[in-house]
C-alpha positions as CSV (number, residue, x, y, z in Angstrom):
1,X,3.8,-14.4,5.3
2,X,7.6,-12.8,4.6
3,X,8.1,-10.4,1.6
4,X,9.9,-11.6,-1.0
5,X,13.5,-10.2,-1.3
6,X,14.6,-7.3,-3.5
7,X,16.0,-9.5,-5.7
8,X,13.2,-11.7,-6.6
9,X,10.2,-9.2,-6.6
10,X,10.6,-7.9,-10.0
11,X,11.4,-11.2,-11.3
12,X,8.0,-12.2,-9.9
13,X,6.2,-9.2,-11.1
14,X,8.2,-9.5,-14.7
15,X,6.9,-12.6,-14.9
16,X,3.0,-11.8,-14.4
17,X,0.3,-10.4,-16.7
18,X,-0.9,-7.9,-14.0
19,X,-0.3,-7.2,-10.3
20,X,-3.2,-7.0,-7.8
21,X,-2.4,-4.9,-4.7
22,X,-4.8,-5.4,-1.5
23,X,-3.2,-3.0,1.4
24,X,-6.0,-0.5,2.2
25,X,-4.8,2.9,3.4
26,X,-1.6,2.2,1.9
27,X,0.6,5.9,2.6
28,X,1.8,5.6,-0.7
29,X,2.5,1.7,-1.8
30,X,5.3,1.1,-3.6
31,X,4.5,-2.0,-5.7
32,X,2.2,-0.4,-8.0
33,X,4.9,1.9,-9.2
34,X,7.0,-1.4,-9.6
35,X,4.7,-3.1,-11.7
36,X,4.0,-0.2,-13.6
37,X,8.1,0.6,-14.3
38,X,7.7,-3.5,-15.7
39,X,5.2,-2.6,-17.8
40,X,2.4,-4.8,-16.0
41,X,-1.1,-3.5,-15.7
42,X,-2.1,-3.2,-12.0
43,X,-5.7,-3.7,-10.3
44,X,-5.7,-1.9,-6.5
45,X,-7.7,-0.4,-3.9
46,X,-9.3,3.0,-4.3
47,X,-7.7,4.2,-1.4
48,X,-4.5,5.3,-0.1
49,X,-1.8,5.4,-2.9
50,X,-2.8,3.9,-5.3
51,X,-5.9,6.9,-5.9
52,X,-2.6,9.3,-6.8
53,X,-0.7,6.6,-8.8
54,X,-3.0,3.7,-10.6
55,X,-5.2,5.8,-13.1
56,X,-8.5,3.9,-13.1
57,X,-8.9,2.6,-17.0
58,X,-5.9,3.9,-18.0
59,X,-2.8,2.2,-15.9
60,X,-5.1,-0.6,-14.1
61,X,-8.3,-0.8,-12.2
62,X,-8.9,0.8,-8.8
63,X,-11.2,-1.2,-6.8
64,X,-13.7,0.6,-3.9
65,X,-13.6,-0.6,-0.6
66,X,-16.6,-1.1,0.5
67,X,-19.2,-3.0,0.6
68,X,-16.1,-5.2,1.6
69,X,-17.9,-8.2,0.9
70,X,-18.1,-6.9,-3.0
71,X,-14.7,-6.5,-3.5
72,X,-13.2,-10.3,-4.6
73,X,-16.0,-9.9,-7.2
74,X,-15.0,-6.8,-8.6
75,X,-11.2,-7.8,-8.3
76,X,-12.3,-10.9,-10.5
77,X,-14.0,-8.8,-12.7
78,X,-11.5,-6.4,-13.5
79,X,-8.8,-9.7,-13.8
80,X,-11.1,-11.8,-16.4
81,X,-10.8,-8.4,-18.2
82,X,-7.1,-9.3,-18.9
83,X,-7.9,-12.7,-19.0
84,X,-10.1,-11.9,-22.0
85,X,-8.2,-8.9,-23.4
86,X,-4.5,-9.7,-23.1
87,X,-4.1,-6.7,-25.5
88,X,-5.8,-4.8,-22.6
89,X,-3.3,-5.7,-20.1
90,X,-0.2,-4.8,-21.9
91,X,-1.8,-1.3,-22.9
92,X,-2.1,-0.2,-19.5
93,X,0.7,-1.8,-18.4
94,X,2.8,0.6,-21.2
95,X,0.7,3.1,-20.3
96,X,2.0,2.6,-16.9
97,X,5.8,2.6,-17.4
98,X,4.8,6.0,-19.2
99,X,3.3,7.1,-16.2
100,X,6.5,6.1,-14.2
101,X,8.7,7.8,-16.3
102,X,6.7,10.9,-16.0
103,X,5.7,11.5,-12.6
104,X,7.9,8.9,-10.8
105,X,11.2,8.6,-11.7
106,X,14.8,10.4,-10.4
107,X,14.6,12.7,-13.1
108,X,11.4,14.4,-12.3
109,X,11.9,14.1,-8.4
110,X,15.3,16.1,-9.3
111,X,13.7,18.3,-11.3
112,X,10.8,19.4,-9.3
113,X,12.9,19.3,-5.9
114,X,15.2,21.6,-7.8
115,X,12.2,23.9,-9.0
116,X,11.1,24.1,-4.8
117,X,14.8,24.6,-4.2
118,X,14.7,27.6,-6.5
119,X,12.2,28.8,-5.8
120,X,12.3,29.1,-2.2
121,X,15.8,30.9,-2.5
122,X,14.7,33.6,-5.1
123,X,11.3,34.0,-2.2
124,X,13.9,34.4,0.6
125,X,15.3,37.1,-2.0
126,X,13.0,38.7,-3.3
């Protein structure tokens, strides 16, 4: 199955009440981050990326791996928790784009690649 284009992923994700993401051993995985800068709530994998971006209870669910056969279960569990609670969604989904804004966006990578920057001149300096 193709990707969607650029142009229609956030419309797709806009549109939804939470995003599930499957990879396992995703690097980093950038579609949690989208859904999270959209405000939506985001169930994952506890592995890969999402363990440094989805905060389990508080942005979305992460899921464990294994027993593999376990996991569609827990997946539906954590997505009838939405179902049930759409309050619950659109708090962690805010609670996301707050997370975004913090630790994600151009402003904090400037900032903290400036810091290193800095940093490493007033080492080579000093």
């Amino acid at each position: 199955m193709r990707s969607c284009s650029s142009e229609i992923k956030p419309l797709l994700i806009a549109s939804s009440d939470a995003v599930i993401y499957t990879p396992d051993k995703e690097h980093f995985g950038i579609v949690p981050i989208e859904a999270m800068s959209l405000s939506r709530a985001v169930i994952a994998l506890d592995s890969g990326g999402p363990k440094e971006t989805v905060l389990h209870g508080s942005t979305g669910f992460l899921c464990t791996v294994h027993p593999i056969k376990r996991l569609p279960q827990t997946m539906a569990t954590y997505l009838s928790k939405f179902v049930n609670d759409p309050e619950l969604a659109d708090r962690l989904g805010k609670a996301g784009c707050e997370r975004v804004r913090e630790k994600f966006s151009s402003i904090t990578f400037k900032r903290e690649l400036q810091t290193v920057v800095t940093d490493l001149i007033n080492e080579d300096q000093g």
